[in-house]
N, C-alpha and C positions, 0 to 999 in steps of 0.2 A: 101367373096367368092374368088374362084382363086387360086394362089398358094398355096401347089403344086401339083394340081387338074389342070389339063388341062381343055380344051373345049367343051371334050366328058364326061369329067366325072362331077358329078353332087355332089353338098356339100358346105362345108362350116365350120368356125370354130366359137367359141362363147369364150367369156371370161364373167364371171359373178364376180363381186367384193361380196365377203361375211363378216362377222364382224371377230373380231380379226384380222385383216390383214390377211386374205387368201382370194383368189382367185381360182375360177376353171375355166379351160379352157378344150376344148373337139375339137376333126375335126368328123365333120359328114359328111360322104360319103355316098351316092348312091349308092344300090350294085346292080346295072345295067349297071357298067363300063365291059368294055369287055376283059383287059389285062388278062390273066387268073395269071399272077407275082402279081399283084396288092395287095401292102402289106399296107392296112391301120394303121395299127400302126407305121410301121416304117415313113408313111404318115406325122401322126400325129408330131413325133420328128422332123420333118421336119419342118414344119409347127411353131413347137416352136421357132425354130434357125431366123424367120423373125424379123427385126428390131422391127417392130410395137406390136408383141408377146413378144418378152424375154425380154421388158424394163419392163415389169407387173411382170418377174420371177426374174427378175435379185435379187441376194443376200436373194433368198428361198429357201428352200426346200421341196422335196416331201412328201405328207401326204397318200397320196393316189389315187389309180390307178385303174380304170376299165372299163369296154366294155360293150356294149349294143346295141340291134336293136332296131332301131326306125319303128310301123306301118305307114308310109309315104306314102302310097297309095292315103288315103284319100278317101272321102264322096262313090264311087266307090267301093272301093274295102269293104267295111263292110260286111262281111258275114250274114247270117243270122242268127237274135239272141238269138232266143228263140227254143224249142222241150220241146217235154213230157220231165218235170221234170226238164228244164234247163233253166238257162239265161247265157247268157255271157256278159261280162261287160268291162272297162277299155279298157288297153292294146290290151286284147285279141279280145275286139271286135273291135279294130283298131283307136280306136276315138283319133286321133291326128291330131291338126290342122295346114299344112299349109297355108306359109311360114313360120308359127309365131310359129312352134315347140312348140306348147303347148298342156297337155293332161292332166295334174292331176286335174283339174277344171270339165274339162266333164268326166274324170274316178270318180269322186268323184258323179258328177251327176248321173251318168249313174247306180252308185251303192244305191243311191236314188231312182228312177224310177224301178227298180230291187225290193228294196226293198216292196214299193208301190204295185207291180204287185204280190208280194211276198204274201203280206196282203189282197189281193182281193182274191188269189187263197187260202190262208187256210180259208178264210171266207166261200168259196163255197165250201171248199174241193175236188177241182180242179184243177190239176195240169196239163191238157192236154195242148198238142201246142196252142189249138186254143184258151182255156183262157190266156194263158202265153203270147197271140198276143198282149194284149193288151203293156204290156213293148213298143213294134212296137209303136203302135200310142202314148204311150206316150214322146216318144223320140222323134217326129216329134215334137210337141210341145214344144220342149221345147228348151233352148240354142244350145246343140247339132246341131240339126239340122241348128241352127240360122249363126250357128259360122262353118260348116262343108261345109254346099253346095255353099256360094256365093265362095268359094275354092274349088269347086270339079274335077277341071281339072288340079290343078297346076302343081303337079306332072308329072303326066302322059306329060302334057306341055313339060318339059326337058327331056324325052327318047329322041329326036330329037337333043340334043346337049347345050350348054349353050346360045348361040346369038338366034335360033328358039329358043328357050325358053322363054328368057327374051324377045321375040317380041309376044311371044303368051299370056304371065304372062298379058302385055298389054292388049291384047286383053278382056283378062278375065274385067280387072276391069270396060272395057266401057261396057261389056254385064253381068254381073252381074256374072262372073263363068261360062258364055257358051263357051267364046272362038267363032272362028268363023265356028267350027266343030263341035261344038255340044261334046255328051260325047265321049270320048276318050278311045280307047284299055288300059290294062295294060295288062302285061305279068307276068309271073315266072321272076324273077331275075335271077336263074341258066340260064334260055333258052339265055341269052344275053353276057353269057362267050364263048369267041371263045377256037377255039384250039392252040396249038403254031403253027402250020401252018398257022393256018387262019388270025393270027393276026399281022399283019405289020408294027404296030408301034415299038416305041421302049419299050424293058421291062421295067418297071419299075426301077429296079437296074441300070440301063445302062442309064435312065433317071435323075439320081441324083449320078452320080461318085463322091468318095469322102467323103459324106455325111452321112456313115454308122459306122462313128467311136465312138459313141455314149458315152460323157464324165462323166455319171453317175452323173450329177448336173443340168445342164438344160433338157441333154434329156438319156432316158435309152432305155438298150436290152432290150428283152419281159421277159425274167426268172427274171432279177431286178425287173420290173413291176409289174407281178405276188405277189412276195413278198408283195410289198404294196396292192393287195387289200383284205389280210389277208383271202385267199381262206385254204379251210379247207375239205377234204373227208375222211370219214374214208377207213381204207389202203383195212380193206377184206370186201369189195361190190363189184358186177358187175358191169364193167363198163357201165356208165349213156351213153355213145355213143356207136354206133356202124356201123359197115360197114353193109350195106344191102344185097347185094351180091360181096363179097370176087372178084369171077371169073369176070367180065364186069366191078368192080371198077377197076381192074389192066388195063383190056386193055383199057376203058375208061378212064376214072379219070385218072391215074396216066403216059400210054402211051401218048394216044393222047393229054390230057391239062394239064400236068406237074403238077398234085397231086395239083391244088389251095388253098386246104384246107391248106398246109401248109404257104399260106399268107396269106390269109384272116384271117387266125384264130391270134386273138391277146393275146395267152397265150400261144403258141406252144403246143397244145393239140397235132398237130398232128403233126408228124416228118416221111421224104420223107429216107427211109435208103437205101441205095449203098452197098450191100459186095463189097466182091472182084473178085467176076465172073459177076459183072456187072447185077446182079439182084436188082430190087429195090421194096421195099415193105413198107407201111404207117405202125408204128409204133404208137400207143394211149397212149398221155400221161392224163387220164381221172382227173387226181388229179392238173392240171393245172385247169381245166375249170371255168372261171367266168362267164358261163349261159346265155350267150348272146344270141347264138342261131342263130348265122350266118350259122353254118355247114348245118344247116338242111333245111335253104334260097338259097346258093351261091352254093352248092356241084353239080356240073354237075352230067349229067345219073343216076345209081339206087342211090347215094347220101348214105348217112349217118341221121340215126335216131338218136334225143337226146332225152334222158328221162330225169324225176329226178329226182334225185339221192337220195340214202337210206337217210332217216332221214330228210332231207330238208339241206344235207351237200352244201357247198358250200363260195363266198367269204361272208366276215363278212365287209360288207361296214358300216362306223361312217357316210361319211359326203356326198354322192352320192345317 
C-alpha cells in the first residue's frame, strides 16, 4: 500500500509469482478517490518504476495487459439475490472478500447453492421469488457468509482516509467486524468525484512531473497496452457504450469535471477532442474496451451506459 496512492486514496499493488518464470503484478485503486485527473493506469506504470517492484520485472517482458473492477463493497453492499426466475451469483452479486481480495472460492460456491436452489425449484416446478429465497438462507450457511461478514465494514472503514482507516480496520478485528459504529454508509463511487474547482489538491499529472515518458519495457502508454490484452470487436456493431444524455454530459462531465472518463478509463475508450474554436466534445473509441466497466461506476451526472457487445466480442485474456 502507498505509493503512488496518497492518503486519501485507497489501494494497493499485489505481485503473484506464477510457473514458467512469469509473474503478474496489478495496482488496485479505490474509485472513491476524488481528483477527477486520476489516471489509474498511468498509476499503475508508476508504481512499476518502484525499486521493490521492477527488480521482479527487471530483464522481462510483457505478455499481457488488462483492467478490471473489483466488487469491494463487501458483506453491505450485496444486493438482493434472487426474483422470479433469477439468481445472481459471483461477481455480480459482489461476493468479494476483503482485505484478502479474494472471490473465485465463494463465486464457485455461490454457483453451487444457485445450483442447489436450482434443483429444489424444478422439483416443485417453482420458480417464484419466494421459492428461489431459499438460495438466501442457503448462503447464510454457508462460507460466504463465514468469510464476508467478520469483514463487513472494511471498506466502507477507508472512505475516511488511509490512517482512520487503518485505526478503524483495528477496531473491526477486536469486535468481530463491528468497528465501534456499527454498520457503515457506502455511497456511489461517482458521488465522491469533485469538480476541477472543487478539488485543491494537486492533479495528478502535476503530481508525478517527469514520470510520463513511459519506455515501452518496463512501463507502457495505454494504446501499447491495449495491444497486449489481445481485445477484439467486430468493426460494424453499435457501440457497446454510450453517452446517456449528450446535452448535461457536456456541461456536466466534461465543463465542470474535465471529461474524467478520459482517465480513469484504461484503454482510451474515451478521448476529450479541442477543435479549433475551442469546442470540446468525448469522442468513443468502443473497439478499445477491455470490459471493465469503470465508465458506468466513476462517470459523474447522467454518466455513460455499458452493454455487451455483439457476439461476446472483446479482449481474449490466456493468463488473467
Amino acid at each position: 500500500m502507498g505509493y503512488p496512492l496518497n492518503l486519501k486514496e485507497f489501494g494497493g499493488g499485489f505481485i503473484y509469482g506464477m510457473k514458467d518464470n512469469k509473474v503478474a503484478v496489478g495496482l488496485v485503486v479505490g474509485l472513491d478517490y476524488q481528483d477527477p485527473t486520476f489516471d489509474v493506469h498511468d498509476a499503475f506504470q508508476i508504481w512499476k518504476t518502484t525499486t521493490f517492484v521492477s527488480k521482479f520485472l527487471k530483464g522481462g517482458k510483457l505478455l499481457e495487459y488488462g483492467a478490471k473492477t473489483l466488487p469491494e463493497g463487501g458483506y453491505y453492499s450485496i444486493p438482493k439475490l434472487y426474483t422470479d426466475n433469477a439468481l445472481i451469483v459471483g461477481d455480480s452479486a459482489g461476493l468479494l472478500t476483503m482485505p484478502a481480495l479474494k472471490g473465485v472460492h465463494l463465486a464457485i460456491t455461490s454457483g453451487m447453492l444457485a445450483a442447489k436452489t436450482a434443483v429444489e425449484a424444478l422439483t416443485k416446478n417453482d420458480f417464484s421469488e419466494k421459492a428461489l429465497s431459499l438460495y438466501e438462507s442457503l448462503m447464510k450457511d454457508s462460507l460466504i457468509y463465514k468469510e464476508m461478514h467478520p469483514v463487513r465494514n472494511f471498506r466502507q472503514g477507508f472512505s475516511k482516509g488511509m490512517i482512520l482507516g487503518g485505526i478503524h480496520f483495528g477496531t473491526q478485528l477486536i469486535t468481530g467486524g463491528a468497528g465501534f459504529f456499527g454498520k457503515l454508509k457506502a455511497h456511489p463511487d461517482k458521488d465522491t468525484t469533485l469538480t476541477l474547482s472543487q478539488f485543491k489538491g494537486k492533479p495528478f499529472r502535476e503530481r508525478f512531473k517527469g514520470k510520463f515518458e513511459f519506455d515501452k519495457i518496463l512501463t507502457f502508454d495505454k494504446a501499447t497496452d491495449v495491444y497486449y490484452s489481445g481485445v477484439n470487436h467486430d468493426e460494424e456493431q453499435v457501440p457497446h457504450v454510450k453517452i446517456n444524455n449528450p446535452e448535461s454530459f457536456e456541461v456536466i462531465n466534461i465543463k465542470q469535471f474535465g471529461a474524467p472518463c478520459q482517465f480513469f478509463c484504461s484503454s482510451e475508450v474515451y478521448e476529450l477532442h479541442t477543435d479549433k474554436n475551442g469546442h470540446q466534445e468525448l469522442r468513443i473509441h468502443a473497439e478499445n474496451c477491455l470490459h471493465c466497466k469503470t465508465c458506468a461506476i466513476k462517470t459523474p451526472g447522467d454518466g455513460i451506459t455499458w452493454s455487451v457487445p455483439n457476439g461476446g466480442n472483446g479482449p481474449e485474456y490466456q493468463n488473467m
